[in-house]
N, CA, C and O of each residue as an XYZ file, in Angstrom:
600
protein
N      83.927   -144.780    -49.602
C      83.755   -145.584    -50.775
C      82.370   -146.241    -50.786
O      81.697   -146.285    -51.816
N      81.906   -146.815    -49.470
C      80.739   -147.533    -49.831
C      79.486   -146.418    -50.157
O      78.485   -146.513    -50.866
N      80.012   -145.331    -49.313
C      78.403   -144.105    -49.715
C      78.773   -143.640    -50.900
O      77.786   -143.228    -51.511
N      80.098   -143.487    -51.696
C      80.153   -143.187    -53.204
C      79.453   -144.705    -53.616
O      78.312   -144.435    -53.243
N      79.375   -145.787    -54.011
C      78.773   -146.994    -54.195
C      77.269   -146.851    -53.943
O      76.431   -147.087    -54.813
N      77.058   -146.559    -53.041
C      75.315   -146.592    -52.748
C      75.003   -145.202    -53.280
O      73.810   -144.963    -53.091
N      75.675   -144.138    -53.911
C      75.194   -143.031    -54.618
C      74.900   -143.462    -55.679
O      73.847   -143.265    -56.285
N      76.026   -144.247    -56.083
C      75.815   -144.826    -57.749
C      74.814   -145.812    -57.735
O      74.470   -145.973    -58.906
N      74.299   -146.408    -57.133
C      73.963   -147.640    -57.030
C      72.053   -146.817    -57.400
O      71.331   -147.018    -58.377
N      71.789   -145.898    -56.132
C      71.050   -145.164    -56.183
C      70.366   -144.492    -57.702
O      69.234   -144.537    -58.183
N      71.557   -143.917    -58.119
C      71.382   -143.367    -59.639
C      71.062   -144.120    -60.299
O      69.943   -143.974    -60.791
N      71.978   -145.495    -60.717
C      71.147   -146.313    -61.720
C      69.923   -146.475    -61.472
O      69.245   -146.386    -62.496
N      69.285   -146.695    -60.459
C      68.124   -147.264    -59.917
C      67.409   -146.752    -60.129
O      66.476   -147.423    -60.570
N      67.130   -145.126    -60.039
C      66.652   -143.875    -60.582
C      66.566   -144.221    -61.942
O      65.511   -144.339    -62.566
N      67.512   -144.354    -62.311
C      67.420   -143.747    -64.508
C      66.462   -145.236    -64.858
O      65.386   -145.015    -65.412
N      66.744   -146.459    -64.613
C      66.211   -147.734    -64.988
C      64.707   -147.704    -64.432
O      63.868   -148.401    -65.003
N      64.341   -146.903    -63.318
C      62.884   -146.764    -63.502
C      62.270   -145.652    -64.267
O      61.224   -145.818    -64.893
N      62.793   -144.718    -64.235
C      62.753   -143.876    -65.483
C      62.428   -144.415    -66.683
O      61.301   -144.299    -67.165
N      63.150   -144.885    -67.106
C      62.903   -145.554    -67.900
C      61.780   -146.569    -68.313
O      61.348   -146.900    -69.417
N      61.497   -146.903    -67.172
C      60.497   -148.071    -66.928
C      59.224   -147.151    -67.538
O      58.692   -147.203    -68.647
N      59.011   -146.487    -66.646
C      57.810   -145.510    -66.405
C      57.530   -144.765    -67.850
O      56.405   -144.756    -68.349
N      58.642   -144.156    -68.454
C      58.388   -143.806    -70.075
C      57.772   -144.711    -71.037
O      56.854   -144.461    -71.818
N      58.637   -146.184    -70.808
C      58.035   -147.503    -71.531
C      56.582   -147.738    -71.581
O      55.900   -148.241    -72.474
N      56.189   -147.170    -70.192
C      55.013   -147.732    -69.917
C      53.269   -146.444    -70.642
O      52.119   -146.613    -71.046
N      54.139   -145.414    -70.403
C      53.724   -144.337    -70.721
C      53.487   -144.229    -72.551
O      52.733   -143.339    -72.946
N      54.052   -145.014    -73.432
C      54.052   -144.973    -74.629
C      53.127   -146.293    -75.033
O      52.481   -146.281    -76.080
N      53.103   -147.682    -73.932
C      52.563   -148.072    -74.205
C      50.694   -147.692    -74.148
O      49.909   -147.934    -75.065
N      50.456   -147.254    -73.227
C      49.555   -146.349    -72.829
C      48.925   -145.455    -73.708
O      47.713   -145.503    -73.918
N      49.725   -144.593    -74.265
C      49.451   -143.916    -75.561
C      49.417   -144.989    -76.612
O      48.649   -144.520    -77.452
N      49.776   -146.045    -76.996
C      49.190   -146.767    -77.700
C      48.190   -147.655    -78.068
O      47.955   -148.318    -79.078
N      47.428   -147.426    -76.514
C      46.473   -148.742    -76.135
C      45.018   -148.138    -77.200
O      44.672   -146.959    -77.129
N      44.466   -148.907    -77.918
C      43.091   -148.536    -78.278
C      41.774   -149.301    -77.749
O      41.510   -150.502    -77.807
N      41.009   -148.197    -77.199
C      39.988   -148.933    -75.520
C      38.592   -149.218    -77.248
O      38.487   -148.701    -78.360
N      37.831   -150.325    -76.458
C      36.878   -150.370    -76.964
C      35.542   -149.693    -76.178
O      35.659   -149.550    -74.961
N      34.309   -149.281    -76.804
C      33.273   -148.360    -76.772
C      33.047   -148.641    -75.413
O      32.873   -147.842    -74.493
N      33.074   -150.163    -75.387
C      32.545   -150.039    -73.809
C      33.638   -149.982    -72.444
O      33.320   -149.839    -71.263
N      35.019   -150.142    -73.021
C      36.095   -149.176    -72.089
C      35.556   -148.090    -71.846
O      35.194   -147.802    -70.705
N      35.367   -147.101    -73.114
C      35.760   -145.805    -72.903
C      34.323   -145.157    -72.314
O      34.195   -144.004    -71.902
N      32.938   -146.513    -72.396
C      32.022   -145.140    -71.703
C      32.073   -145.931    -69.842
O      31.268   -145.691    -68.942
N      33.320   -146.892    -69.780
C      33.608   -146.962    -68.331
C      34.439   -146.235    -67.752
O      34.864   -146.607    -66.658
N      34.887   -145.024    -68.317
C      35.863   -144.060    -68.283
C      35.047   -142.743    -68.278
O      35.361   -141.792    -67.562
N      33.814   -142.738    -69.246
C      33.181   -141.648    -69.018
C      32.125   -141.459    -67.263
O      31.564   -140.468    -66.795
N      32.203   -142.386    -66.917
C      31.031   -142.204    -65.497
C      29.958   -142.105    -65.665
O      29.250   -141.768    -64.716
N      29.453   -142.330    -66.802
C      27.806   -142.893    -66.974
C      26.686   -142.472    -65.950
O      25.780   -141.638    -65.957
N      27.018   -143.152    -65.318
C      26.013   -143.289    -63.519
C      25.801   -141.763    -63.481
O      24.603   -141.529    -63.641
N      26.671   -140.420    -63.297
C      26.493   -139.825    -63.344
C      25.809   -138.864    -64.084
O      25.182   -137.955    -63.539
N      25.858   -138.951    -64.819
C      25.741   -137.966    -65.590
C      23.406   -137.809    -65.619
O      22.505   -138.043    -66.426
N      23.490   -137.479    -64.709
C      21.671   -136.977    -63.924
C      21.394   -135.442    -64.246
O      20.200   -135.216    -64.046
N      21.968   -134.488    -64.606
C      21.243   -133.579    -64.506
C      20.997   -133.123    -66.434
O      21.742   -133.260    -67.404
N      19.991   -132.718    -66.321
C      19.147   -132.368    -67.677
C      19.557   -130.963    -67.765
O      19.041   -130.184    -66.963
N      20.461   -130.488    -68.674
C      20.647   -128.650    -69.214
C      20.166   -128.496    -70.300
O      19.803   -127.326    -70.421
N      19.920   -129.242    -71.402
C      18.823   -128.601    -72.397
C      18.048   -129.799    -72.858
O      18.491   -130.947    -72.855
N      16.629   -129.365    -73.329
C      16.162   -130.620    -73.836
C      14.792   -129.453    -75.570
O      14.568   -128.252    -75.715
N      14.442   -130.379    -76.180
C      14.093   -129.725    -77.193
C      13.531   -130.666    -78.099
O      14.103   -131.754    -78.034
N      12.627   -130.612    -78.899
C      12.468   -131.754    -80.339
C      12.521   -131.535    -81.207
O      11.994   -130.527    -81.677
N      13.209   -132.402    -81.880
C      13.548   -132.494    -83.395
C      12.678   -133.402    -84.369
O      12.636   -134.618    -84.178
N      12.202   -132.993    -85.084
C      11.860   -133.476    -86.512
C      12.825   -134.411    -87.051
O      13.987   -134.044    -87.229
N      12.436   -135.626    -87.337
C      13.254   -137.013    -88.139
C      14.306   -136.951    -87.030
O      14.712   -138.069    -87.347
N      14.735   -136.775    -86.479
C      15.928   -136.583    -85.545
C      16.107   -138.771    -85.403
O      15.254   -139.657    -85.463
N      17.334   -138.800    -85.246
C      17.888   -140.637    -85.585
C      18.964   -140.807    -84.264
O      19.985   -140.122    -84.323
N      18.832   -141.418    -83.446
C      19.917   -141.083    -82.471
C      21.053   -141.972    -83.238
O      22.222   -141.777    -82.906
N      20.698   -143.170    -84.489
C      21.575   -144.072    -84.588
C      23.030   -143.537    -85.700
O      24.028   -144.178    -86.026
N      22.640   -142.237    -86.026
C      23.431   -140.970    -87.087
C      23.538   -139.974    -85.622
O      23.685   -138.845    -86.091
N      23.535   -139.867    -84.408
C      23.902   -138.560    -83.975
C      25.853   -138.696    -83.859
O      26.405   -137.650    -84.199
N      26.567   -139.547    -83.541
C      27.760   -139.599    -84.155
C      28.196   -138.792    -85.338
O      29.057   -137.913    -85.289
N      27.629   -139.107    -86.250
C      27.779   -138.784    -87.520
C      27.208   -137.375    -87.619
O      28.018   -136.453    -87.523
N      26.354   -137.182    -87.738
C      26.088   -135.990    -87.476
C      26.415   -134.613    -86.734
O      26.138   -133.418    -86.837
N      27.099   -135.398    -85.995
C      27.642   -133.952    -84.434
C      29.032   -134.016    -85.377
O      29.520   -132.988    -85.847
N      29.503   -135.097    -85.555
C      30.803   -134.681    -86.196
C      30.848   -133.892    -87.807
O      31.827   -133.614    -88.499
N      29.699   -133.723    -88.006
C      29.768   -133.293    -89.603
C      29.148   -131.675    -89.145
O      29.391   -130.693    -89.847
N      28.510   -131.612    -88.156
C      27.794   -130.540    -87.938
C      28.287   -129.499    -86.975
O      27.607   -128.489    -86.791
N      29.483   -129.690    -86.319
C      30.163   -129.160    -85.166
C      31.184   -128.978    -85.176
O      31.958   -129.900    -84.919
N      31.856   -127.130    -85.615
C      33.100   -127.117    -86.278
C      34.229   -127.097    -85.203
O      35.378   -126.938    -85.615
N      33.986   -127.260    -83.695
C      35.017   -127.533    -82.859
C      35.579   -126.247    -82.066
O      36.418   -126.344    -81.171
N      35.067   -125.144    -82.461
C      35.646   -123.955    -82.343
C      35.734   -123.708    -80.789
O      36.540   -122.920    -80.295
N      34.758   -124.517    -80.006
C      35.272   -124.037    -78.423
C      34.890   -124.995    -77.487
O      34.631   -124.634    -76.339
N      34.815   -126.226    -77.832
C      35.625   -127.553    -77.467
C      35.330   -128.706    -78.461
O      34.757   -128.467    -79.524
N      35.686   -129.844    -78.146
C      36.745   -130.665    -78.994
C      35.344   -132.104    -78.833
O      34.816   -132.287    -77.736
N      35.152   -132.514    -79.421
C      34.369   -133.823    -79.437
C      35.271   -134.876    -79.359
O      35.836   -135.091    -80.431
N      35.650   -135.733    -78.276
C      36.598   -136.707    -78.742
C      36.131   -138.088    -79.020
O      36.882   -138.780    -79.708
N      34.812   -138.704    -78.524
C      34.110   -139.497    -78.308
C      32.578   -139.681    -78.622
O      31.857   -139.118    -77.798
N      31.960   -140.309    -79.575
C      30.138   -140.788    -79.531
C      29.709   -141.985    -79.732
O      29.649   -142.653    -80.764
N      29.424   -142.197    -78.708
C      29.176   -143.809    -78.477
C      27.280   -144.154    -78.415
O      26.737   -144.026    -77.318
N      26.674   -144.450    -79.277
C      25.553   -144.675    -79.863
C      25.309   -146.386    -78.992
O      25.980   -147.417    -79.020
N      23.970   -145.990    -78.250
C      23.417   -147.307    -77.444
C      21.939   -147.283    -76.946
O      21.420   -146.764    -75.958
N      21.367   -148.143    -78.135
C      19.143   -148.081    -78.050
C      18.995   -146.275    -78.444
O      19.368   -145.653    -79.439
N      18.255   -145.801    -77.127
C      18.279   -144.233    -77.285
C      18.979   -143.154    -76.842
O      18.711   -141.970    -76.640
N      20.050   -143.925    -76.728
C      21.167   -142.926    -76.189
C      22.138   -142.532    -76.931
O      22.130   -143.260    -77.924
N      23.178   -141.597    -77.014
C      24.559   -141.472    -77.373
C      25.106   -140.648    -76.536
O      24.722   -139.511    -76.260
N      26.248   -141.370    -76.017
C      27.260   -140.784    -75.186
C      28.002   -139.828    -75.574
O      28.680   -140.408    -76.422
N      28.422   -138.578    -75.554
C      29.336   -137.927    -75.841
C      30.389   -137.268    -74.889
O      29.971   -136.840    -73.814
N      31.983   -137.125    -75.249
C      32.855   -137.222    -74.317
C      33.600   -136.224    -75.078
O      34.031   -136.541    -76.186
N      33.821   -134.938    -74.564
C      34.409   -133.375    -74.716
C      35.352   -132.765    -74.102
O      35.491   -132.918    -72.888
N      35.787   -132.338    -74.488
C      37.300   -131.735    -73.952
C      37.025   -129.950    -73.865
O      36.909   -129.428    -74.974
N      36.950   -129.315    -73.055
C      36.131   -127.976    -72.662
C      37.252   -126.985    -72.059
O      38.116   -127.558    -71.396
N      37.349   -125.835    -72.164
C      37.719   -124.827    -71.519
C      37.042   -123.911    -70.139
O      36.400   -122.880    -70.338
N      37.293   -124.454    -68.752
C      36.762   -123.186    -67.880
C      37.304   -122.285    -68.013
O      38.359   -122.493    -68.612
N      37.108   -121.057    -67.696
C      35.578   -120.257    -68.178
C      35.704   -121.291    -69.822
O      36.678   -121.723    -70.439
N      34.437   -121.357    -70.027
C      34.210   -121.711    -71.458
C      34.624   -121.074    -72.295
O      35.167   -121.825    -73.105
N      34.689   -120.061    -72.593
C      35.036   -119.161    -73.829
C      36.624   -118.795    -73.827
O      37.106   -117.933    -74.563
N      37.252   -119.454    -73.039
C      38.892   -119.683    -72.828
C      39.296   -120.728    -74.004
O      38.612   -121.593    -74.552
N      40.348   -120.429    -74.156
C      41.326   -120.840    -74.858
C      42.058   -122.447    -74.885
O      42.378   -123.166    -75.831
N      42.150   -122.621    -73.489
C      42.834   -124.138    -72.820
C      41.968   -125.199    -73.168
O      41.132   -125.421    -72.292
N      41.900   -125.903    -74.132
C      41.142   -127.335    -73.556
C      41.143   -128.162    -72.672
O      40.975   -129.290    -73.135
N      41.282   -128.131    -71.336
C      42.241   -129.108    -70.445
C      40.929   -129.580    -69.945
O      41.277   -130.411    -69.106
N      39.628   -129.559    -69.944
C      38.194   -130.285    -68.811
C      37.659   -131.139    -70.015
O      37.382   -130.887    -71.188
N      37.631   -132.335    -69.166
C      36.683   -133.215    -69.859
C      35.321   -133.519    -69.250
O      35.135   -133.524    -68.034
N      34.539   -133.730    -70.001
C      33.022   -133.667    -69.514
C      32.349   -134.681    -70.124
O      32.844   -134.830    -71.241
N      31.581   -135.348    -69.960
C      30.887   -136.327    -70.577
C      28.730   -136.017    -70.688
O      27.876   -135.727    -69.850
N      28.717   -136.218    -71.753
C      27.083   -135.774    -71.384
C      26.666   -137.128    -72.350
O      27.347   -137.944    -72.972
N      24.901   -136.905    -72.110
C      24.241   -138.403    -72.688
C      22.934   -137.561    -73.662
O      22.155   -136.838    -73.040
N      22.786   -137.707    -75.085
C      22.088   -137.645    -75.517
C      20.557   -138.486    -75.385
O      20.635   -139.553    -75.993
N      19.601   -138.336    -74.938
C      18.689   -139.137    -74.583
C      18.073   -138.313    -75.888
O      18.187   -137.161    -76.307
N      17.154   -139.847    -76.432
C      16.093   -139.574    -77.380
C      14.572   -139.931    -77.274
O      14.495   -141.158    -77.215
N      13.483   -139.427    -77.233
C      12.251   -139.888    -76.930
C      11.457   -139.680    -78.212
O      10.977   -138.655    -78.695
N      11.455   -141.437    -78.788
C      10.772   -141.300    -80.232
C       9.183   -140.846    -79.533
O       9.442   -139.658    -79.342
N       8.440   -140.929    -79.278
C       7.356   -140.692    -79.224
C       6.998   -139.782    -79.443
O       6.099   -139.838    -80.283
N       7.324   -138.429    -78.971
C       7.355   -137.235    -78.846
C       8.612   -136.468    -80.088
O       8.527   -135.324    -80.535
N       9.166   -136.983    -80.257
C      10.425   -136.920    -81.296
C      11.475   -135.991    -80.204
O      12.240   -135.140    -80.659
N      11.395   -136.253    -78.919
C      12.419   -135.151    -78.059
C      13.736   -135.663    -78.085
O      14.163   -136.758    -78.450
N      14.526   -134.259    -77.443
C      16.005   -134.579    -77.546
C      16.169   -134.204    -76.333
O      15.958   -132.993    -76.282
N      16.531   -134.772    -74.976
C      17.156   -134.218    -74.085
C      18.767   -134.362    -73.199
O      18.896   -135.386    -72.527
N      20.153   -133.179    -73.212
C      21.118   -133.519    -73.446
C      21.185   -133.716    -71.677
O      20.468   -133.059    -70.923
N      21.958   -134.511    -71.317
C      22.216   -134.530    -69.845
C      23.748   -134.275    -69.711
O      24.614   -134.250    -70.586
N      23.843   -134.071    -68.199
C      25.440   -134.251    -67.771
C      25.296   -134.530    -66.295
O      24.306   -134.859    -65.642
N      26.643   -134.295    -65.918
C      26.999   -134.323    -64.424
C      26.558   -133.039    -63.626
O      26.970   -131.892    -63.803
N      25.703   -133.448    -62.781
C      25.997   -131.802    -61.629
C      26.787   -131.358    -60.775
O      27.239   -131.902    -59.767
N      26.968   -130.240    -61.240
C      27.938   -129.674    -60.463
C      27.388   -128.455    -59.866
O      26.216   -128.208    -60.151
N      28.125   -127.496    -58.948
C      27.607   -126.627    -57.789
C      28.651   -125.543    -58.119
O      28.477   -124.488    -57.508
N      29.801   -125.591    -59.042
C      30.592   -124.687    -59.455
C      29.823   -123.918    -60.657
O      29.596   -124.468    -61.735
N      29.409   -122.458    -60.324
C      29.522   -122.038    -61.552
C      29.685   -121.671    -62.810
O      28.651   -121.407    -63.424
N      30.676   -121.580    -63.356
C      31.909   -121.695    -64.025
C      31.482   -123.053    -65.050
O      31.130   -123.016    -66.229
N      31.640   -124.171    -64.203
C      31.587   -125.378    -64.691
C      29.769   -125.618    -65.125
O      29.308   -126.355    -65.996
N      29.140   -124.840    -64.305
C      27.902   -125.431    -64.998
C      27.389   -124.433    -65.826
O      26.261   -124.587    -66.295
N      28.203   -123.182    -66.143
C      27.351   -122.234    -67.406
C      28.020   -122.784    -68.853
O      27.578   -122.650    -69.994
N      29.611   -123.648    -68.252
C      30.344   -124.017    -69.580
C      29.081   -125.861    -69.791
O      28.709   -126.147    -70.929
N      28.762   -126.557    -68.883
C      28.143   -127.692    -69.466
C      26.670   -126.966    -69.909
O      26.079   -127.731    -70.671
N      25.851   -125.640    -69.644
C      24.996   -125.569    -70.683
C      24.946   -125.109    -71.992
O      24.089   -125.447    -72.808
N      26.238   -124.021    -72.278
C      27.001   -123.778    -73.289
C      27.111   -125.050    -74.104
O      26.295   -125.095    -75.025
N      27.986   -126.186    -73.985
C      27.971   -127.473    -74.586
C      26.989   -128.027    -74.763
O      27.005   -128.799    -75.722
N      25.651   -127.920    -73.942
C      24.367   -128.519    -74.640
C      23.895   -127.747    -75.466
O      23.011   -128.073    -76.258
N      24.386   -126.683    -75.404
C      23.034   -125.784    -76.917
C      24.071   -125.716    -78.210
O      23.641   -125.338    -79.299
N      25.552   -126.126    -78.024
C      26.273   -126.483    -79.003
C      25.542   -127.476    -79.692
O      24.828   -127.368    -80.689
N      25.985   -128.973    -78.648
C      25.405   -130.195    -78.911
C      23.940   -129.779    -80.210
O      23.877   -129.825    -81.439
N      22.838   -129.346    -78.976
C      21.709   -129.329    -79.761
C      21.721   -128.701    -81.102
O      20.954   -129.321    -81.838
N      22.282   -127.731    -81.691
C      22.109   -126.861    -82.263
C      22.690   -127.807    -83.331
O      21.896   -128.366    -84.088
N      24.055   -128.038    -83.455
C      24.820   -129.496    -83.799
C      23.823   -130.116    -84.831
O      23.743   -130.047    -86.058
N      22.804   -130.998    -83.478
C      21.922   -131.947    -84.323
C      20.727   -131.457    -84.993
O      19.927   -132.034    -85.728
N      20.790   -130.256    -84.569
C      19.240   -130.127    -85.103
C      19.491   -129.289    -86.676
O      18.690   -128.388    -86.920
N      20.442   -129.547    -87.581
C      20.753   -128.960    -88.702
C      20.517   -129.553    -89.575
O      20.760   -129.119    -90.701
């Protein structure tokens, strides 16, 4: 009787954190982060290595938001994020390895750097030493670029 008791006892205990954990999970999906949450989520610090750079004519970093989203039909990854700061804009992507796959499941973060002087655009990201992963982040910069320079 008492190990039928501590079975049950067990089970509830189980389903009521269950429960817990779903609660918490919806709240989660409901939370909305502000700009500077979400580029403490992107890893900033990182993101050092330069895969394309190029200049643009009138080019505005304070419209590249606006612009990547009007100019970038999504077809082989996903823009979820552009966070516009002095000469920068952050952008935060949802990617397929191999790139030209199907899955969106990699997120990547890169930094639009702008150099009025020169009118340059250069896109950065994270380095990586995986193949795979770094022919899909230069793929995403000549998206990016191509993007803004329309």
């Amino acid at each position: 009787m008492l190990f039928t008791f501590s079975k049950v006892l067990i089970h509830v205990a189980t389903a009521i954190d269950e429960a817990y954990q779903e609660g918490q999970e919806n709240e989660l999906e409901n939370l909305e982060l502000s700009s500077d949450e979400i580029l403490e989520t992107m890893d900033i610090d990182n993101i050092t290595s330069c895969y394309q750079n190029t200049g643009i004519e009138g080019f505005n970093i304070k419209n590249a938001g606006h612009v990547l989203k009007q100019n970038y039909t999504g077809k082989v990854f996903d823009i979820l994020h552009v966070i516009v700061r002095r000469n920068c804009a952050y952008v935060k992507v949802m990617h397929s390895i191999p790139f030209n796959g199907g899955n969106k499941c990699y997120g990547a973060s890169f930094s639009i750097n702008f150099m009025e002087p020169n009118n340059g655009v250069a896109i950065y990201g994270c380095p990586t030493k995986n193949s795979d992963e770094k022919q899909a982040f230069k793929a995403i910069s000549m998206e990016l670029l191509a993007a803004l320079s329309k």
